[in-house]
N, C-alpha and C positions, 0 to 999 in steps of 0.2 A: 497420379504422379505427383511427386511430395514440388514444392515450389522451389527449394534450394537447391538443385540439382541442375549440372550444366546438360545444356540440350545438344543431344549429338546430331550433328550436322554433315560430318563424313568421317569416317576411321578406314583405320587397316589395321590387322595385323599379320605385322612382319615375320619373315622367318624364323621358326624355333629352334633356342641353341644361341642367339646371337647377342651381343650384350651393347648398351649405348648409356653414355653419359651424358653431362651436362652441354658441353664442345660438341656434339653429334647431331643439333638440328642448328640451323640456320633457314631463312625465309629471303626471298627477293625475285626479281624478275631475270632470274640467271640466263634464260634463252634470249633477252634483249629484244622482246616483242613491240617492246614501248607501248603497251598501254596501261601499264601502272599497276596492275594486275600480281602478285608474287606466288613464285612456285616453294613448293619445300622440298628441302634437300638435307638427305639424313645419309649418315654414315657409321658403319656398325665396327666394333672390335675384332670383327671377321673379314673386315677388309670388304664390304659389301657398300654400294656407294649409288642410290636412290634416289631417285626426282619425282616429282608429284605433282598434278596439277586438279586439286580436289575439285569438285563439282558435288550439287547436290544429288543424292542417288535417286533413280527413278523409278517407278515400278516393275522389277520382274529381273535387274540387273542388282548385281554383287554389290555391297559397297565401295569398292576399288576397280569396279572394271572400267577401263578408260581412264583411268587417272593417274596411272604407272607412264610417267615418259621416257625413262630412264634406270637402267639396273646393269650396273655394272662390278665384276670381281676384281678387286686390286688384289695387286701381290704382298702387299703390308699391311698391319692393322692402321683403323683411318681414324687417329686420336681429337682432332676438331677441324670441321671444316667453316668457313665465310665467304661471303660476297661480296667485292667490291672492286675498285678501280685497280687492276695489280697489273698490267699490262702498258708496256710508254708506249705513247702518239696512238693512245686509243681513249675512248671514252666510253667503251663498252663495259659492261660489267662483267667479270671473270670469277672462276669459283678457285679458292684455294684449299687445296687439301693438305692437312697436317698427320707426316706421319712418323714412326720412333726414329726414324734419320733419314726421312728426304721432305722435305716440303712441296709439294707440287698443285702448276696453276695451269687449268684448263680452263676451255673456249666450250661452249656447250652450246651446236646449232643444230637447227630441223628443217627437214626437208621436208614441203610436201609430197601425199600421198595420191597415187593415183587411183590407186584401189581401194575395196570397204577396210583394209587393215588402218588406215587415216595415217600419219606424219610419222614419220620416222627422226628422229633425233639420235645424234654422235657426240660425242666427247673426244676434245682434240689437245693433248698436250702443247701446251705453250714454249713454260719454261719449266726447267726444278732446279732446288740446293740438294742437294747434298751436306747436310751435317754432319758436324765431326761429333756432336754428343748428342745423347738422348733426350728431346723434346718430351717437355711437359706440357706445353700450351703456346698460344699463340693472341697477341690483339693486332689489330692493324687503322689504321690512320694518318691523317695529312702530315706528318713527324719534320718538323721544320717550320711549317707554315709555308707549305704548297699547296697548288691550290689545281683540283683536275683529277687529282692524283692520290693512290694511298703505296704506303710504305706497307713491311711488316716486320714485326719483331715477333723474335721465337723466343721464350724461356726452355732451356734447359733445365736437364736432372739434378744438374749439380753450380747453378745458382748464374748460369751466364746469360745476357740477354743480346741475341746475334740480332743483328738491323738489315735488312736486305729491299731497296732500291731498287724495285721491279725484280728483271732479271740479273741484276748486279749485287755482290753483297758489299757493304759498310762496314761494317765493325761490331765487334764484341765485346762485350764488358763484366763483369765478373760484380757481383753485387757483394756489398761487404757485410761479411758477420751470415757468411750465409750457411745453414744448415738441409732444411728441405723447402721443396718450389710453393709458393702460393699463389691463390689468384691473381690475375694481371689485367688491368684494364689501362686505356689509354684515355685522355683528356684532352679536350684539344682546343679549348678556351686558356689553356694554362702552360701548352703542349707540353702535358707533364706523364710521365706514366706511375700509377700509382699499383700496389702491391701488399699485400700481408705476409712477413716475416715468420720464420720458426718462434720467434720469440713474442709472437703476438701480438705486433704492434704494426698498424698501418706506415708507409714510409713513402713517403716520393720525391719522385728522382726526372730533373728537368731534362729534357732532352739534348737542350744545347752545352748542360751541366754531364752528360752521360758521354757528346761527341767529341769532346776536349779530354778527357780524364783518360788514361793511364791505358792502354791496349790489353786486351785479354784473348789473347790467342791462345797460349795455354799457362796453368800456373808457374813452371819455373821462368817461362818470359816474363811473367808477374815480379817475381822476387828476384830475381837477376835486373831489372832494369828499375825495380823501385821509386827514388828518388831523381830519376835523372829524365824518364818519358811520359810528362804530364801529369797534371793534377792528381790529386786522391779523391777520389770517389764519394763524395758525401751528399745525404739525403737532404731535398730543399724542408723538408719537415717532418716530421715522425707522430702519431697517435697513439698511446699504449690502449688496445680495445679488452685483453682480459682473457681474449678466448681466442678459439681457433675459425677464422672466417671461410664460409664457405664459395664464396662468388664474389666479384667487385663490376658494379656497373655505373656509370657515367650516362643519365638520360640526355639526349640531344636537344639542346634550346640554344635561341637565339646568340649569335656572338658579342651582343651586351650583358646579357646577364649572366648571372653569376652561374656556375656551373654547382647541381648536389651530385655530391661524390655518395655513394648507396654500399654500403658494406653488409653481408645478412652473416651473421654469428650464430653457434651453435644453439644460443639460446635469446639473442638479441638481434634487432636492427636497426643498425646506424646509419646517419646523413650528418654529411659533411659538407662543409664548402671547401672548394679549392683553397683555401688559404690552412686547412687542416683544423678547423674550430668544427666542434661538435654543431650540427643544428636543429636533432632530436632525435631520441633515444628511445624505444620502445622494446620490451619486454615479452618477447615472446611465451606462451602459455603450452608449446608443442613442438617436434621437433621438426623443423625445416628441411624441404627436399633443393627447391630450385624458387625464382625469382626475376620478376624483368622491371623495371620500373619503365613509365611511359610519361609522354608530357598529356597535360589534362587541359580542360577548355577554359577551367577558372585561371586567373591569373594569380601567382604567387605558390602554388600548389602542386602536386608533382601524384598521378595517380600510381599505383605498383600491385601487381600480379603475385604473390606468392602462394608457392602448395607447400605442402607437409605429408609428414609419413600417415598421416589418419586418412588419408585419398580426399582431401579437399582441396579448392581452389581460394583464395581469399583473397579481395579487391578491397584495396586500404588508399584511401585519399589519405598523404603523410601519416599520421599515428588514427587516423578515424577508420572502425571496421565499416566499408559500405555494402559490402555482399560476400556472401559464403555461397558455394560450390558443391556438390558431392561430386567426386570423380569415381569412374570404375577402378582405376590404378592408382600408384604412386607417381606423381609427376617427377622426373627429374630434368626437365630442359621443356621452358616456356617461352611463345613468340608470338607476337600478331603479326597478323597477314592478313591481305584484303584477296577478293577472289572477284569473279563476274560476278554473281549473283550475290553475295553478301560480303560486305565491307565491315574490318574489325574484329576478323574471329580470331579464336583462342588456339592456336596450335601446341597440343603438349603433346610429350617420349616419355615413354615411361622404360624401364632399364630393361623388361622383358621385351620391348619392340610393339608396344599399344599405342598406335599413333592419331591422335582425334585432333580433331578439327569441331571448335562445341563454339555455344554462345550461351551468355546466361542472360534467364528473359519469364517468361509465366508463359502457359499455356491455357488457355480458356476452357472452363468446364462447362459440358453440355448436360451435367446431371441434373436431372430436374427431378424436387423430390414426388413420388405420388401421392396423393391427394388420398388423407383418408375419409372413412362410413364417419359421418358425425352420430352420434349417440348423445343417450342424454345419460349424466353421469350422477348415480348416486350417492349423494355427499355423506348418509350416514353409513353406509361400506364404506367407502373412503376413508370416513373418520374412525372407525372402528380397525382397521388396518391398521394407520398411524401409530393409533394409540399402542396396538400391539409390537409396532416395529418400536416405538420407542423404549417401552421395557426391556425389550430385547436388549438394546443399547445400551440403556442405563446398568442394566445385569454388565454385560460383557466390559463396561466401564471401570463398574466395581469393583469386578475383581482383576483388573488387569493389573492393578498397581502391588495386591499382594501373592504371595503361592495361595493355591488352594489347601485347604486343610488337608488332604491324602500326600501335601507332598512335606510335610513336618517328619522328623525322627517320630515315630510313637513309643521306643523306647532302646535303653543301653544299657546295659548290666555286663557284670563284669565276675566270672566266676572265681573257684579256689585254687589256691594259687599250685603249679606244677615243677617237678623239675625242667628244668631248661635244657636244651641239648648241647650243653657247652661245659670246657672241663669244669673242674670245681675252683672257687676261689677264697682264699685263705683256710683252706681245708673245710668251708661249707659248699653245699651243693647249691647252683644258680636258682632261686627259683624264677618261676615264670606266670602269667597270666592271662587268659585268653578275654578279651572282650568281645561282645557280640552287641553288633546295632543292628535292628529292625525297624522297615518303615513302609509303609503303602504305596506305592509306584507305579507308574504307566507302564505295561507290558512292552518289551523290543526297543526299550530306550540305550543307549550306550551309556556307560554308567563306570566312572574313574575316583574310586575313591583316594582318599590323601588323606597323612596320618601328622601329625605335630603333637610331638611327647618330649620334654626335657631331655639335655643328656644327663648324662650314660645312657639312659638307657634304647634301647634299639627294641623296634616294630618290624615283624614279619606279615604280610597281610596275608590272610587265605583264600581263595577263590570265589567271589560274588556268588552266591546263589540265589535263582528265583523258586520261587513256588505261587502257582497261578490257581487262583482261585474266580474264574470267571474274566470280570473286565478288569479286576484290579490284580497286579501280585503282589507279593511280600519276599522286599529282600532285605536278603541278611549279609549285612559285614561285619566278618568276622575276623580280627588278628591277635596274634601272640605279642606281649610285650614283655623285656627279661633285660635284668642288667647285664653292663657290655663295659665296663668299667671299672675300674679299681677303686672308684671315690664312689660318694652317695649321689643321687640328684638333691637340686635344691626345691624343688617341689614334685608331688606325684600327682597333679593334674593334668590332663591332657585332652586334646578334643579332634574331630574326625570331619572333614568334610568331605561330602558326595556331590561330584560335577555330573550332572546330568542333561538330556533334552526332551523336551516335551513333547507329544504329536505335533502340535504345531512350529517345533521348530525355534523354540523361544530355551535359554540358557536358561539351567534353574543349578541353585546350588540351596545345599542342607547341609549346617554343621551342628552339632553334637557335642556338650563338654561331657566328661565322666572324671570320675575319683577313682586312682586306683588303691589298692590296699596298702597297708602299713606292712604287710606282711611281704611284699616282693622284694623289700629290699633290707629288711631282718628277719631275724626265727629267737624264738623264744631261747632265755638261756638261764643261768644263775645269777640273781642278784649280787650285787658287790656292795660291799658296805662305805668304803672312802672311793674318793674320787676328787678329781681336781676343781674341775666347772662345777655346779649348784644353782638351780634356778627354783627359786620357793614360790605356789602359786598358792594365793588364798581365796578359799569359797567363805559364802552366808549359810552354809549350808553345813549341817554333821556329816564329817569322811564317813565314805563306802568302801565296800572291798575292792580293790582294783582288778578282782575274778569276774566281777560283775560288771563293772566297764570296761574291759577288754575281754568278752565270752569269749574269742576265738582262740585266748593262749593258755597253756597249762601251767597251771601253780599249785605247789603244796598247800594243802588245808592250812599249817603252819603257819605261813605267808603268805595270805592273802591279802595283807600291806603292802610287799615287795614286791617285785616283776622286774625280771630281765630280759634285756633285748640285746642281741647280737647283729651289729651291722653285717652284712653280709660284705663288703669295703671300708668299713670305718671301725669304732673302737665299740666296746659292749658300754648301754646303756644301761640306768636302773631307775625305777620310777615307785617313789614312797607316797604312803598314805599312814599321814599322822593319826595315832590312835585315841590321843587325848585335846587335840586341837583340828580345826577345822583344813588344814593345810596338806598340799600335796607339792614334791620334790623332785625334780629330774635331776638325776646328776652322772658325768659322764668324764672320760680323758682329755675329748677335744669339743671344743663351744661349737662352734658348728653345729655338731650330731644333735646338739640337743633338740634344734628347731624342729626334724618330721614327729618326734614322741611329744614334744609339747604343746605341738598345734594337735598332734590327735588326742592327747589328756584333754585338753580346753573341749576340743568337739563333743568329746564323746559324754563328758561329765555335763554339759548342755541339751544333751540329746538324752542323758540319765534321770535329768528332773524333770524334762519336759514329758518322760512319758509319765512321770511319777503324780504330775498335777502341779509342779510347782512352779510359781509363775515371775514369784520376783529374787530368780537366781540370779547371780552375777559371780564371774573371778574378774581378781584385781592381784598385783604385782606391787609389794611396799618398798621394793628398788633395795640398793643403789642400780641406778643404769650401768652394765659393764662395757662400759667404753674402752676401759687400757685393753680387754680382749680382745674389742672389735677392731681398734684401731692397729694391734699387730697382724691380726688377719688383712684389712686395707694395706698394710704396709708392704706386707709381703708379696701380692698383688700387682703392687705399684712397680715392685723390684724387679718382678719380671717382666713387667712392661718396657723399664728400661733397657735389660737386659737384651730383650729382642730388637729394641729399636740399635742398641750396638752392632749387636751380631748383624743384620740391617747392611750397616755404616762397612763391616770390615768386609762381607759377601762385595758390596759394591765396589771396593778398593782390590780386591785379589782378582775379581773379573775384568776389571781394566788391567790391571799387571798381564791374567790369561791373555788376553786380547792382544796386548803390547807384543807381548814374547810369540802370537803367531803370526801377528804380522814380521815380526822380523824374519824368523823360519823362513815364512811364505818367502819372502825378498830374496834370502838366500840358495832355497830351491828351484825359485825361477831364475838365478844366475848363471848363465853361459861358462863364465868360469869358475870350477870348481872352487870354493874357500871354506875355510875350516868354523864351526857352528859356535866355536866359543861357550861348550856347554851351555849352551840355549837351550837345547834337549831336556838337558838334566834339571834348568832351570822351571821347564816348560810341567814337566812332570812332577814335581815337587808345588808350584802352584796348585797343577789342577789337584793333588790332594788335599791341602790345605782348602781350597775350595770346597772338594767333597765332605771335609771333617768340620769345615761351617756349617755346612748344608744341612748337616745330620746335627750337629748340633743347636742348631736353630729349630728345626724339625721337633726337638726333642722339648726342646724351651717354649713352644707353641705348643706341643701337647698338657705343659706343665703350666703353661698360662692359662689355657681353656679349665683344667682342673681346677686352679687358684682362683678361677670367675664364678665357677660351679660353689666353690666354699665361703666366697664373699658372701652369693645370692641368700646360700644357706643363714648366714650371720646374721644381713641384711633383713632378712624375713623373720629372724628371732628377734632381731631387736624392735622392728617397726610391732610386734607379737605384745613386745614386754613395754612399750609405750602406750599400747591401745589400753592395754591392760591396768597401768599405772594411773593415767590419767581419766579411763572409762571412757576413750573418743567411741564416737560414733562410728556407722558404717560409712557414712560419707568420708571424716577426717581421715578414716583410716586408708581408706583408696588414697584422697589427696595425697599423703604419707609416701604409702606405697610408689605413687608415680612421681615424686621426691627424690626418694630413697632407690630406685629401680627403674630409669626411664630408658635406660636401657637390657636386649634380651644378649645383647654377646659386643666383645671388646672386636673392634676394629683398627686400622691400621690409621684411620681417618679421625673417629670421636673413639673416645673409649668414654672409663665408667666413672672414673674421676671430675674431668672437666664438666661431664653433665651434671653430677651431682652437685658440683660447686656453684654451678649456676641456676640450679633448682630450689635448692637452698637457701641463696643469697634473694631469690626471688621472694620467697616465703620472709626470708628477715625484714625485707624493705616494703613488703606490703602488709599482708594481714600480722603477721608478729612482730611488728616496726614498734618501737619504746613510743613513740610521739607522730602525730600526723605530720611532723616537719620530716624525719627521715623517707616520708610515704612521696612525699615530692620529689625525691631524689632520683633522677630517672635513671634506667639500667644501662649495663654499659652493650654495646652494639657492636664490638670485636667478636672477628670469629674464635670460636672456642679451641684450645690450643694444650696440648699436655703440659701440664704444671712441672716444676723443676722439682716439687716437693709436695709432700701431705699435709706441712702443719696449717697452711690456711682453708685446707679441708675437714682438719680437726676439729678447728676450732671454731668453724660455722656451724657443724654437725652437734657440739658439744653445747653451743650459744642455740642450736634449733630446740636440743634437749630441755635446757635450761628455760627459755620462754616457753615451751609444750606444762612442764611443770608449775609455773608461775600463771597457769589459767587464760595460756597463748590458746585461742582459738583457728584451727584452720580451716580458709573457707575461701571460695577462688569468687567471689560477689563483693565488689565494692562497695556496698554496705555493710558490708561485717568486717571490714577493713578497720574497725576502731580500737583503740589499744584499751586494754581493763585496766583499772586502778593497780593493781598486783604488776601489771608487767610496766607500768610507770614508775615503778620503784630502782630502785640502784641496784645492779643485778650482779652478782658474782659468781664466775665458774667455777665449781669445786673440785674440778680434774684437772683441767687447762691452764688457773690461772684467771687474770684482768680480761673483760668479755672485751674485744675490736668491736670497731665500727665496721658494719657488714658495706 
């Protein structure tokens, strides 16, 4: 039996069907036996109304037989019942039952028994009210400072609190700012009753401040006699707690000391003093059912009972856990009670009707272990074991931090390209491309592939297939990919990952990059002789046929200099090879297009010599860098960035006008009396199209934005192309470059492509291609990034990046290489721009 666990000492369970709340147990010596002894008394939602007198159970009897003294059916549900002195010129103790509008206080005596059935006990009406409104709860106490004697005060549904004087009622009061009822407790070092508001905040209200104030018998008596009978009603202090309180309890201690006011919150529990000062706060970790606080042995400390919906018990000296609990149930209404045989126990109700009686405490274990065969133990088995468990170990060690090699891609290929199943566009037919990945795999794993491929273009995946060969299979994924788009991509890289799980149960994932063809998104055409763009690459090497590095396209014997390419969305490209110089030529209608034919000239003319045996090839780019091209493409970019951010502005302005114009409607529709709409209608209707003609053309200006990001990226990648080329940077510089130039994959409403490149750039000027180690001091600015009103101080960071890349600017993110060359210490001037800025 685990040791946190409360020991059930007596239970019942109650009737099924029946429901109890917090107000539904109560403890005390109700039958007035005088020996100090407390019965329990529970009352259900069923109007069902139970006395108890636990004992410990015996052998061969019930848990509950003989220990029911009382069970009786009311005609009303019995919302909280208590015990105390409610009866004048007695000193007995009385039970009061609260119900939806009567209160009633009964006498509860027992008659000895003559026969083996033992005592019989009665319940004998005393007195009752009758309420005029529906009780929510009740507290009761010495209200005045009487002494002998208790009062009781009812809270009603709708916020009044009636006083009633044994059998006599007092007065009513009406609580201010009130919404819905909250807990009510009384105080009786302070004779104050204190309360939790709709509005969340602890409030209390003095007795003597509540019997003077303004009569509330009903509310137009309230507002009819206003100013003329008695005070206004106002709180002796108010606490804002935050949340919504569940219970308020007031522990009983001596009439010098200071009294803790105990408030338990949805997620917190508070203590107060009567004076409304916090005097510590504690954080619940679960959520709270019910709660009693008690006085403790130490002096200055206050012990407290709380359960929670996890079915525990939890005993807290002020904020210190001392004991935890397991319960069968959820407690909602805790009590101690002393009984004959054991003093102090825990009486909880739980909402289904599980009524125990526990004590928390250990039970002594009589386990004794048996004794085993002594043997003599041989050390070298022993050691030879070990040593074999430890390889084990150190194996399963090894590889846990990487995949097994069966779970790598083994390979991706990507076949010739197909028609597409979609119309044609610009009078060429789509093509299409199917790739296929293969890989080694655990048999019956689940297995979700996911595809990331530039736009335009669009990925259809086809259905997983295994093929099992024993312990291991091989699958294959396999998808189509085909342009979806009127423009080009700015790159045809793309890559694939596979989510999968392992027998054991461990996430594994495999991704995959692949190159697609040049060919899905041109076909071969007629060379053109002029053209507007021109970009001249020059090898160390004598021109080849361009039949020969592009095998896959058809050209005249004639021209086997010339080749043409037809975008399948963009303009027809043509690509030369000089026959008397070492140089080759793209040239095209629009700059953009030229970047996918020039990055695959450069590849392929690399992959030409390389099989040929040659070893110290190189192309290089004698410039000029085309900036006024690039920078009209940025430009245009930019324009509809602003363009959207407009359209943006006026959606936002015509939706508040829609709104306006239905609230008015609405106003006039719910009018009693018929009035005329004042073309409101007409107004109403002519809005919402103008809204819908936003819509659509915002719509349109975000499809024309995403295009224009697609033709930058293009630009971007030709020009970081024709720098690498220029200057001969490395593989490194050129990445750096790249994530410069490209640190972002799509424009957002938040950063776009501008602002970061400004500040990628400006990074690069003041560190590694800074004129003087004094510029390298100058620390960056720490504003968040914000769209520019304009391009030119992007121009001409871009143009100053160019200009130091030329003058033997080295990049490199190592603060060692951070030092300026002799060359870029010189006096630098822009030859597009203009005078270089300070970055």
């Amino acid at each position: 039996m685990s040791l946190f666990k409360a020991r059930d000492w007596w239970s019942a369970v109650l009737a099924e069907g029946e429901e109890f709340d917090q107000g539904c147990l109560c403890v005390g010596d109700v039958d007035n036996t005088g020996s100090g002894y407390d019965k329990v008394v529970v009352g259900s939602y069923m109007g069902m109304l139970r006395v108890f007198a636990p004992h410990a159970s015996h052998p061969g009897e019930g848990p509950a037989a003989g220990a029911q003294l009382l069970e009786v059916q009311m005609q009303d549900p019995i919302i909280q019942v208590e015990v105390g002195k409610f009866v004048s010129c007695s000193e007995l103790l009385h039970l009061a039952v609260l119900h939806p509008r009567k209160l009633s206080v009964y006498a509860m005596s027992g008659v000895a028994g003559n026969v083996e059935h033992g005592d019989q006990y009665q319940l004998r009406l005393v007195y009752e009210h009758n309420l005029q409104r529906t009780a929510c709860n009740m507290t009761f106490g010495p209200f005045g400072g009487v002494t002998g004697h208790h009062f009781i005060c009812v809270q009603s549904m709708d916020g009044v609190l009636t006083f009633f004087e044994q059998d006599s009622y007092a007065f009513g009061r009406f609580l201010p700012a009130f919404l819905l009822p909250g807990p009510l407790c009384y105080c009786a070092r302070t004779d104050a009753f204190i309360t939790v508001s709709s509005t969340r905040q602890v409030e209390c209200y003095r007795y003597e401040t509540l019997a003077v104030a303004m009569d509330a018998d009903t509310r137009q008596d309230l507002e009819q006699r206003g100013k003329s009978s008695g005070k206004r009603l106002t709180a002796d202090w108010t606490l804002v707690l935050g949340e919504q309180a569940l219970d308020i309890c007031v522990p009983s201690t001596s009439p010098s000391a200071t009294s803790s006011i105990f408030v338990l919150g949805e997620r917190n529990l508070f203590c107060l003093l009567d004076n409304g000062q916090i005097r510590f706060m504690k954080k619940l970790e679960y959520s709270p059912s019910c709660f009693l606080p008690y006085a403790s042995v130490a002096e200055g400390v206050t012990n407290l009972l709380l359960g929670n919906h996890n079915n525990m018990l939890l005993v807290y000296q002020d904020t210190t856990l001392k004991w935890a609990a397991q319960l069968n149930s959820t407690p909602v209404a805790v009590r101690v009670a002393n009984f004959p045989e054991l003093k102090g126990l825990v009486v909880t109700l739980s909402a289904k009707g599980h009524l125990l009686c526990s004590y928390m405490g250990t039970d002594p274990s009589f386990f004794t272990a048996p004794k085993v065969d002594a043997r003599e133990v041989n050390y070298e088995e022993v050691d030879a074991e070990m040593k074999a468990l430890q390889k084990v170990i150190r194996r399963a060690t090894k590889n846990q931090g990487r995949a097994p090699a069966m779970d790598r891609m083994s390979s991706c290929q990507s076949f010739s390209p197909q028609q597409a199943l979609i119309p044609e566009m610009n009078g060429i037919a789509v093509p299409s491309v199917t790739v296929k990945c293969q890989m080694p795999i655990v048999p019956l794993c689940p297995v979700l592939p996911t595809d990331f491929h530039p736009v335009p273009l669009t990925c259809v995946v086809f259905p997983v297939l295994f093929v099992s060969t024993g312990s291991v299979s091989q699958l294959t994924v396999a998808f189509s990919v085909f342009l979806n788009g009127h423009y080009t991509p700015a790159d045809l890289t793309g890559h694939i990952a596979v989510t999968y799980s392992s027998p054991t149960g461990v996430p594994r994932v495999i991704q995959c990059k692949f190159a697609l063809p040049l060919l899905l998104v041109c076909c071969p055409s007629q060379a053109s002789k002029n053209a507007k763009y021109k970009i001249t690459v020059d090898t160390n090497q004598p021109p080849v046929s361009l039949s020969e590095v592009f095998p896959g396209t058809r050209s005249n014997a004639s021209q086997s200099h010339a080749l043409g390419f037809q975008l399948v969305a963009g303009a027809r490209l043509t690509a030369l090879a000089s026959r008397s110089s070492q140089r080759y030529r793209i040239q095209s209608e629009t700059f953009e297009d030229i970047w996918l034919v020039a990055k695959e000239l450069v590849q392929r003319l690399n992959q030409h010599f390389t099989k040929l045996g040659v070893k110290d090839f190189h192309s290089s780019f004698s410039g000029p860098i085309p900036l006024p091209e690039y920078f009209d493409i940025m430009d245009h970019h930019f324009e509809l960035r602003l363009t959207a951010g407009r359209y943006e502005d006026l959606l936002s302005e015509r939706a508040v006008q829609f709104r306006a114009v239905q609230r008015r409607l609405l106003t006039r529709f719910k009018d009693k009396t018929p009035a005329p709409l004042h073309n409101l209608d007409t107004l109403m209707e002519g809005t919402y199209r103008q809204v819908m003609a936003l819509a659509d053309t915002a719509e349109a200006n975000r499809a024309a934005l995403v295009e224009a990001f697609s033709r930058l990226r293009s630009s971007t990648h030709l020009l970081i192309l024709l720098l690498s080329l220029w200057q001969g940077l490395g593989t490194e510089q050129t990445a750096i470059l790249d994530a410069t130039l490209l640190p972002v994959l799509q424009d957002t409403p938040q950063l776009g492509w501008e602002e970061s490149v400004d500040a990628a750039v400006s990074h690069l000027l003041r560190t590694c291609l800074s004129r003087s180690p004094k510029d390298q001091a100058i620390a960056l600015s720490t504003t968040q990034l914000s769209m520019p009103k304009d391009t030119s101080r992007l121009k001409k960071h871009i143009a100053l990046l160019c200009d130091r890349i030329g003058k033997g600017g080295r990049l490199s993110l190592s603060s060692e290489a951070n030092t300026p060359t002799p060359v870029m210490m010189q006096a630098t001037v822009t030859p597009v721009l203009g005078n270089e800025p300070r970055p």
